[in-house]
C-alpha positions in Angstrom: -1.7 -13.1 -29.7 -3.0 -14.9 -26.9 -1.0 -17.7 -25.3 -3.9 -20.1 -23.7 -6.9 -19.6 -25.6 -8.7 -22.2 -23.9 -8.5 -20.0 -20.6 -9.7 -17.4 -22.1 -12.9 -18.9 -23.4 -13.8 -20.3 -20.0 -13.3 -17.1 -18.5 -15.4 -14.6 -21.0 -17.9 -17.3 -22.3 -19.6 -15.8 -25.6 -17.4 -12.7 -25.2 -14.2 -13.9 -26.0 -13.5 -11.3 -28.8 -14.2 -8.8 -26.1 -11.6 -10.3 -23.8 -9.2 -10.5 -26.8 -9.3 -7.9 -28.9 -10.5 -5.7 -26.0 -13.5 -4.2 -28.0 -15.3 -3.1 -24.5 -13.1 -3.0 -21.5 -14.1 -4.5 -18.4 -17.4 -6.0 -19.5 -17.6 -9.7 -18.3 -20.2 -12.5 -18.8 -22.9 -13.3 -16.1 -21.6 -16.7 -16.0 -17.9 -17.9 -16.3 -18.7 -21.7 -16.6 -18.2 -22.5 -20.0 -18.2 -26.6 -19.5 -21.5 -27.0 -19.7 -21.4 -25.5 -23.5 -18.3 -26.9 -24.3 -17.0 -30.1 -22.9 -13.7 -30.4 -23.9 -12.9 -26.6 -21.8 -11.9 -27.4 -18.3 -13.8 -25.6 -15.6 -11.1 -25.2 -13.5 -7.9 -23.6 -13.2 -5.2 -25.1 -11.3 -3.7 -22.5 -8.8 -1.4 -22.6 -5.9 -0.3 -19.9 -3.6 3.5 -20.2 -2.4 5.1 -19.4 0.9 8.1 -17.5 -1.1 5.6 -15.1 -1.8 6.7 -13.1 1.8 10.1 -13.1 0.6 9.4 -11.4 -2.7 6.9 -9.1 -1.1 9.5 -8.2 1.2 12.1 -7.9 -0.9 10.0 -5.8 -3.2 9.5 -3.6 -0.5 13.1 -3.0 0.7 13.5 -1.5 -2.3 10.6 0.7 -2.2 11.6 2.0 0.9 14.8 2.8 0.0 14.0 4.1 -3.2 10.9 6.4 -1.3 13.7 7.3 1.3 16.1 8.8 -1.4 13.6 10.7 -2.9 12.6 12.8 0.1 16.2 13.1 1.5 16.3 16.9 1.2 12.9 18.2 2.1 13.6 17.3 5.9 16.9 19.2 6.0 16.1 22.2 3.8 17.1 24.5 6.2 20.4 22.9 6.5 21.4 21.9 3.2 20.7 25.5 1.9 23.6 26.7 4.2 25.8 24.2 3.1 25.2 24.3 -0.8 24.0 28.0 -1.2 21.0 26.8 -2.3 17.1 28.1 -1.7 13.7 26.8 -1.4 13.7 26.4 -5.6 16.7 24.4 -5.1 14.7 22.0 -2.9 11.9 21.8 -4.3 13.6 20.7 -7.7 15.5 18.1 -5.9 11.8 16.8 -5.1 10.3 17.5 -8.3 12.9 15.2 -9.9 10.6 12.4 -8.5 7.2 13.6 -10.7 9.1 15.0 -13.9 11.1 11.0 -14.2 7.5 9.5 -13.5 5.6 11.4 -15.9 8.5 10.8 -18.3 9.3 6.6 -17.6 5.9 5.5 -16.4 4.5 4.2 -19.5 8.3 2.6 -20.7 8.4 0.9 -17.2 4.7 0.1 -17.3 5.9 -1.9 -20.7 8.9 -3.5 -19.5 6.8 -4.9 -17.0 4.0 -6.1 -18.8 6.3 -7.9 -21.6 9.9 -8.7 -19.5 8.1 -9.3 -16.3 8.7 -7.8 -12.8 12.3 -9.0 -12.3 13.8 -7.1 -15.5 12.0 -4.0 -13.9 13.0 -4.4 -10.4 17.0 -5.8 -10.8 17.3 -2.4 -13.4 15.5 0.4 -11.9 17.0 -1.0 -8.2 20.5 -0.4 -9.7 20.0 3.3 -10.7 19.2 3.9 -7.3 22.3 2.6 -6.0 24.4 4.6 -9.3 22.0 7.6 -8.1 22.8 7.2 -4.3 26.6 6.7 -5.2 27.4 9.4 -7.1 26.1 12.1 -4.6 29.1 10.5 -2.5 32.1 11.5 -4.9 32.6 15.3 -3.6 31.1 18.0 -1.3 32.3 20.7 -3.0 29.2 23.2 -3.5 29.3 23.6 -6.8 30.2 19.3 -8.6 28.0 18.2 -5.8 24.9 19.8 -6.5 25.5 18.8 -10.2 26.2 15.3 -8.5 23.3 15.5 -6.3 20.9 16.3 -9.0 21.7 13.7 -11.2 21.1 11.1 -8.6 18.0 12.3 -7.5 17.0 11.7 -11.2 18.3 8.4 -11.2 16.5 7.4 -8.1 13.4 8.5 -9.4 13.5 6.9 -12.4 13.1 3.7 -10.0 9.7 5.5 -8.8 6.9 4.3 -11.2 8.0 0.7 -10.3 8.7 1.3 -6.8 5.5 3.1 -6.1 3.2 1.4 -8.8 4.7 -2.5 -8.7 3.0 -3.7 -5.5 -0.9 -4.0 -7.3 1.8 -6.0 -9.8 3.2 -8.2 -7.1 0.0 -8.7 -5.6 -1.8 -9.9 -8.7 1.2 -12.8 -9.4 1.8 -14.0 -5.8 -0.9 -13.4 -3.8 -4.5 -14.9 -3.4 -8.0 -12.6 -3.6 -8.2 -12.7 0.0 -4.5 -11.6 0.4 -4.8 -9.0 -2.6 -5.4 -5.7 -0.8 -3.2 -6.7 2.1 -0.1 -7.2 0.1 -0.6 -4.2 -2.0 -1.0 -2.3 1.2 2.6 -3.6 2.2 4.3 -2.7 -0.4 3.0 0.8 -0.5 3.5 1.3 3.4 7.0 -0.1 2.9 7.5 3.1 0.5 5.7 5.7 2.6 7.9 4.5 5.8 11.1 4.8 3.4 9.7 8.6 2.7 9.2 8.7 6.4 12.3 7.9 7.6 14.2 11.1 6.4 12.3 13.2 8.7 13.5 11.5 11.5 17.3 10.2 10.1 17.9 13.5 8.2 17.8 16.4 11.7 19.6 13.3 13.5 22.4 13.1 11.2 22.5 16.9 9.8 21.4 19.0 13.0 20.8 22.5 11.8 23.1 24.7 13.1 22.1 28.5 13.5 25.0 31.3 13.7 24.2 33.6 17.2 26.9 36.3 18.0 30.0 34.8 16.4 28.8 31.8 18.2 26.8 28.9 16.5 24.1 26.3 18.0 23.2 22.9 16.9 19.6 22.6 17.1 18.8 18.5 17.4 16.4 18.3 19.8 14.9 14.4 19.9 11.5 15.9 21.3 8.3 17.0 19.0 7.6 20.2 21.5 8.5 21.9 24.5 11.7 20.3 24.9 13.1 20.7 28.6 17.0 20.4 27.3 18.4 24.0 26.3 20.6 24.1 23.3 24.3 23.4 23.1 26.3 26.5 22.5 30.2 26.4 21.5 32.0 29.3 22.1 33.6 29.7 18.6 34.4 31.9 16.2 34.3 29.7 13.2 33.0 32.0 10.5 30.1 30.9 8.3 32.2 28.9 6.0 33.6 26.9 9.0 30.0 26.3 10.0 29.1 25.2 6.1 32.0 23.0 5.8 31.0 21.2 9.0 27.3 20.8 7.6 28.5 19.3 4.1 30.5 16.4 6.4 27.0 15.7 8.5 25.5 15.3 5.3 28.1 13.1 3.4 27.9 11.0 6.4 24.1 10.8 5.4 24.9 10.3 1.7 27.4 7.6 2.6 24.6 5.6 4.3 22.1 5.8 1.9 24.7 4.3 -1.2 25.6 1.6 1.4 21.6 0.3 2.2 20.6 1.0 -1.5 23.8 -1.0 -3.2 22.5 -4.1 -0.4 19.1 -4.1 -1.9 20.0 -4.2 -5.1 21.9 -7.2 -4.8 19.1 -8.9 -3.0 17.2 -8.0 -6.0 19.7 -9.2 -8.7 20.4 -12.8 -6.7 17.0 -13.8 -6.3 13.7 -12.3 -7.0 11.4 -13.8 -9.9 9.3 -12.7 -11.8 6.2 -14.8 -11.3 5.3 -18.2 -9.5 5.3 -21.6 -11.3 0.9 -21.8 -10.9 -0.9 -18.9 -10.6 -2.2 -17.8 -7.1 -5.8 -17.0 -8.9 -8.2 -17.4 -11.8 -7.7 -14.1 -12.5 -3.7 -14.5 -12.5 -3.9 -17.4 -15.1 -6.3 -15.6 -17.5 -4.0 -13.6 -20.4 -4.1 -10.3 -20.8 -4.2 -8.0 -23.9 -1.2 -7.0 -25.4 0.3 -3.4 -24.1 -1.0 -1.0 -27.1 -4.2 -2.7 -26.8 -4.4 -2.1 -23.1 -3.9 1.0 -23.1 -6.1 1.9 -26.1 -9.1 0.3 -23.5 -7.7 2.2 -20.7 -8.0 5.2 -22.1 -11.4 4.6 -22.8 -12.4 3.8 -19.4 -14.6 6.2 -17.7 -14.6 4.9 -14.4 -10.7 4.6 -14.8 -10.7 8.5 -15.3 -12.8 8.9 -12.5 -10.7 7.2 -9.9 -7.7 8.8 -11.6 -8.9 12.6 -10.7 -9.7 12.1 -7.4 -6.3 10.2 -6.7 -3.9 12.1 -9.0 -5.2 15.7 -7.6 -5.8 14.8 -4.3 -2.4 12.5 -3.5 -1.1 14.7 -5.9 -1.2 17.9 -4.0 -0.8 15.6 -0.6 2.7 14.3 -2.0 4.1 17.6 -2.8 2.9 19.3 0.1 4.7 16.8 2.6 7.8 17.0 0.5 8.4 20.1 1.3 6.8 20.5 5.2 9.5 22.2 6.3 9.6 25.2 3.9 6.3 25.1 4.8 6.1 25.2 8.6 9.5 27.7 8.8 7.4 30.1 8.2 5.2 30.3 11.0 8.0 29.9 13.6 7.9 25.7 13.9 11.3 24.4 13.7 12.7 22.1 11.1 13.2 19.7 13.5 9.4 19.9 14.6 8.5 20.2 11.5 10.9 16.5 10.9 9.0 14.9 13.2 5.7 16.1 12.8 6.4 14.5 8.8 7.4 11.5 10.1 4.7 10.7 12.6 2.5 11.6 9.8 3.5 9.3 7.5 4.1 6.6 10.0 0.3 6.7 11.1 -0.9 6.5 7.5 1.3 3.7 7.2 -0.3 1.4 9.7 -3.5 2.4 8.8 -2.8 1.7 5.2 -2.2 -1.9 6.4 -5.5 -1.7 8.8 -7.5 -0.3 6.1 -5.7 -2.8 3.4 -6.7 -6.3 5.6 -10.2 -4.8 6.4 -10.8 -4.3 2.6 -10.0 -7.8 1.9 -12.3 -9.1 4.2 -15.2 -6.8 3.3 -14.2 -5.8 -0.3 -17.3 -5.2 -1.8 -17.1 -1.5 0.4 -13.9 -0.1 -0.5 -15.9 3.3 -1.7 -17.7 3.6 1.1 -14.2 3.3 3.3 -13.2 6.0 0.8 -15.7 8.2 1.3 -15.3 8.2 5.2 -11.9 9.0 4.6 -11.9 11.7 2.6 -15.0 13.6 4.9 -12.6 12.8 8.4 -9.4 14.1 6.1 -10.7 17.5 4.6 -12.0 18.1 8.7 -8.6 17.3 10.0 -6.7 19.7 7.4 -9.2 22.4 7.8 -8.8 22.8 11.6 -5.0 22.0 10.4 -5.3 25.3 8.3 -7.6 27.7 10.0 -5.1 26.5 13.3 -2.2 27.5 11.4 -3.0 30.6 10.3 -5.2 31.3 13.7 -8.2 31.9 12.0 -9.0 29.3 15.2 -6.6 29.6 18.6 -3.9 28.6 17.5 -1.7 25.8 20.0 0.8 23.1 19.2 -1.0 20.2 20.1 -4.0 21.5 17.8 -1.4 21.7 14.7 0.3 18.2 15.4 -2.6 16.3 15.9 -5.0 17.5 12.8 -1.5 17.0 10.8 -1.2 13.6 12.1 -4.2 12.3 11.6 -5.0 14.2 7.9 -2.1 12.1 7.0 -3.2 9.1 8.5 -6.5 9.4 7.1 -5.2 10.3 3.8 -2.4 7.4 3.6 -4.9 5.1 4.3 -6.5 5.1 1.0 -3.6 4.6 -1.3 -4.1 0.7 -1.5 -7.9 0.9 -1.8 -7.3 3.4 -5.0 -5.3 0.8 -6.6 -6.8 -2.2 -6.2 -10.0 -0.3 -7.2 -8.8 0.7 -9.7 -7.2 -2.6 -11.2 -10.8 -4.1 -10.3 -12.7 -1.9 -12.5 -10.1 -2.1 -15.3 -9.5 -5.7 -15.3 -8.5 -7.7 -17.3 -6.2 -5.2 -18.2 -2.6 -5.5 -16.8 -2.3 -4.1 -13.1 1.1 -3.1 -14.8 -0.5 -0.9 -17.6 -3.3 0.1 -15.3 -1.5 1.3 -11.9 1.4 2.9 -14.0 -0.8 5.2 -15.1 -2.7 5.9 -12.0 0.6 7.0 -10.2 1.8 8.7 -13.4 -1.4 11.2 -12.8 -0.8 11.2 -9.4 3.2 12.8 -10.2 1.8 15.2 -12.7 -0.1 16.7 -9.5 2.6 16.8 -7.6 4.5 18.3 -10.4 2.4 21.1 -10.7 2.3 21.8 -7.1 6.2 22.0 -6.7 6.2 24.1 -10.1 4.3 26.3 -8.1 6.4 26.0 -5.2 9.7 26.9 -7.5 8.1 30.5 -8.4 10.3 33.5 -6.7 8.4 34.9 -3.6 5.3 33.4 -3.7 5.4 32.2 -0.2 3.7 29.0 1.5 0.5 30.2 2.3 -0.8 29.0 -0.4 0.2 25.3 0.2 -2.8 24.8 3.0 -5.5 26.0 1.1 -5.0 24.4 -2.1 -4.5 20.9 -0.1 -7.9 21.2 1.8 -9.3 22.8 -1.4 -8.6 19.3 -3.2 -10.2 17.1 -0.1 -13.5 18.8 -0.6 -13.5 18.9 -4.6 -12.9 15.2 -4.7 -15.4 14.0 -2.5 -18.6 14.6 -5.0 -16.8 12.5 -7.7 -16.0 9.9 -5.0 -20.2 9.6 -4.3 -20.9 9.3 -8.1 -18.2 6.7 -8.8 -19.6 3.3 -10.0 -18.5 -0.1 -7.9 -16.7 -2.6 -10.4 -15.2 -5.5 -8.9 -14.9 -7.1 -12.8 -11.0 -9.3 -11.7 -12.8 -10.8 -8.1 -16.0 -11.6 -10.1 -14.1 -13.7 -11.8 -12.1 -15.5 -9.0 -15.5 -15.6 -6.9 -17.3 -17.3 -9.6 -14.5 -20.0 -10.8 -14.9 -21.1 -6.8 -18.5 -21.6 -7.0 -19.1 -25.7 -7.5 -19.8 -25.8 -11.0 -22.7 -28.9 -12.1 -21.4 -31.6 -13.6 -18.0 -31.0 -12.9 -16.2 -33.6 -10.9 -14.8 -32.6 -7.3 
């Protein structure tokens, strides 16, 4: 039942079973001035945005980070940690696909601990089982316990991804003003894509792969992308191949060390201070109540234009997300090292993090063109990834330089639409909780990269595939991006309760 019914009516005038009872989702009122027919509703709602909000943005996206940087710890040392452990390219990519089958699995149980506990409850819990995850792949490198150990803790860190990935639309909704919306949502999700960054550069650094050459063995840690004028650094050992794995398993429980150290400090940031909601709103939209959880979900699966956005994102970022997981298994192929391959991931992901915060302030300034931003994207995206492709497979001349740079900016490009889908998609779906809503949005968005890595997982089937099927997704989503309808239902409503109303004192 709703809590403030007197909001309500002054927000969906002459629709308020609609807004209750959620009979038609996302249909609002020409008018949300309901003084003028009934005196004793007050036209305005008394908001207040809070400086603290920074804190608990920032916060918020520690743990995001950290949680995005545990998730993609092995993809960037594949080469490596499959010496150590025994393992293969199926071992990998499981350790990855932990991340989609947890989503899939706790996205909608999050989604409702959030919606009725709040944001805290979600945050203090799921920021906990990533530090149990990240400790337990510290108790032993032996081969065998720790990739029982390992596995386990990637599945505990990813049950923390629904609300690390999927709470900043949340966060943004309960601190942050209209104008401010976008913006914060893009920091929280940049804050996750630099965590999943950050592996690609940390991981080589602190587990170098070493490569056996005539009893002797190498460690290959260049800090250069390309053409690197430092030779490599032989030792004139005999250590057998054992010797060599043993010394690898220390590199990485160094690595493992550091993560449980960072993840078990964020989490008690989390659990001293981190609430779940301001004392006023920051928003009209914010103070409204929203439908119960069943009942938002009923509407949100009937939501067309909700479907619409959720193919385009869920296949698209879908395929995108798996792909750079596993860059390296990728890229070995055609003669690029892991530790070109590391930082060719990272400066990917680092240039679709600052334009995800370019891209997020520009749509709050000029919101009403957020498909038209996506649209450009995804044209500039599916160019850069099909000279990526044809470059790779020298369908085109093939040259470094070419291969970095169409990488780089496909990621950039591609990165830069993450906030836009989900405040579009809360926009359209409103007033539906961004909780229910953006759950599952990023829920699709797993099941795509669940697929792809399923694919990945099957015996011989090579990466070649991989390219193709990424482009092949850019260019299949682009004509349902041109037919998608603009709904901007939750700033109509915080547009229109700033609008001087007559009558109404000021």
């Amino acid at each position: 039942m709703m809590r403030d019914t007197h909001l309500q009516k002054a927000a969906f005038p002459g629709n308020y079973k609609a807004a209750s009872e959620f009979a038609h989702l996302a249909v609002l009122p020409d008018k949300l001035n309901a003084h003028d027919k009934d005196p004793t509703i007050s036209p305005t709602v008394t908001t207040e945005v809070y400086i603290k909000r920074w804190y608990v943005l920032a916060v918020f996206s520690l743990f995001a980070s950290i949680q995005g940087g545990v998730w993609n710890t092995w993809g960037p040392i594949a080469s490596a940690s499959e010496d150590a452990f025994g393992w293969t390219d199926s071992t990998i990519a499981l350790l990855s696909n932990w991340g989609a089958i947890a989503y899939i699995i706790f996205a909608f149980p999050l989604s409702w601990l959030i919606v009725v506990k709040g944001i805290r409850w979600a945050c203090v819990s799921m920021s906990f089982l990533v530090a149990l995850g990240t400790g337990l792949r510290c108790i032993t490198d032996n081969p065998i316990t720790a990739t029982w150990l390992i596995h386990i803790g990637q599945f505990l860190n990813a049950v923390g991804g629904p609300v690390a990935y999927g709470g900043s639309p949340v966060i943004s909704a309960e601190w942050f003003p209209p104008h401010q919306r976008t913006t914060a949502t893009a920091i929280g999700i940049t804050f996750n894509n630099l965590g999943v960054a950050a592996p690609f550069l940390l991981g080589p650094y602190l587990v170098p792969e070493r490569k056996i050459m005539n009893s002797t063995y190498f460690i290959d840690s260049s800090p250069e992308l390309n053409n690197s004028t430092e030779s490599p650094t032989f030792f004139n050992l005999t250590d057998s191949f054992s010797d060599i794995a043993a010394e690898t398993r220390k590199d990485i429980m160094l690595y493992m060390y550091i993560s449980c150290g960072v993840s078990v400090f964020c989490f008690l940031l989390v659990l001293i201070y981190f609430p779940n909601k301001p004392p006023l709103p920051p928003s009209t939209s914010a103070a409204l109540e929203r439908p119960e959880f069943s009942s938002g979900f009923k509407s949100l699966v009937r939501n067309v234009t909700f479907w619409q956005i959720s193919v385009v994102y869920g296949v698209s970022f879908g395929i995108y997300g798996g792909w750079i997981s596993v860059l390296d298994v990728n890229l070995k192929g055609h003669n690029i090292s892991e530790t070109e391959a590391g930082w060719s991931g990272f400066y990917a992901t680092l240039a679709g993090s600052c334009s995800a915060l370019f891209v997020g302030r520009l749509a709050d300034i000029f919101f009403h063109h957020m498909k038209k931003y996506l649209i450009t994207i995804y044209i500039l995206a599916g160019i850069s990834f099909a000279v990526f492709t044809l470059a790779l497979f020298e369908i085109i001349p093939f040259s470094s330089g070419i291969l970095y740079t169409t990488l780089i900016l496909g990621g950039l490009l591609l990165t830069a639409a993450i906030p836009l889908f989900n405040e579009i998609c809360c926009e359209a779906t409103y007033p539906i909780s961004e909780g229910i809503t953006n759950f599952a949005l990023t829920m699709i968005n797993n099941v795509g990269i669940l697929v792809f890595l399923l694919i990945q997982m099957i015996p011989n089937i090579g990466t070649m595939w991989q390219n193709w099927c990424l482009l092949g997704s850019i260019v299949l989503c682009l004509p349902v991006l041109l037919f998608l309808r603009d709904r901007f239902n939750r700033l109509e409503v915080d547009e229109e309760r700033t609008k001087p109303t007559a009558g109404a004192l000021t």
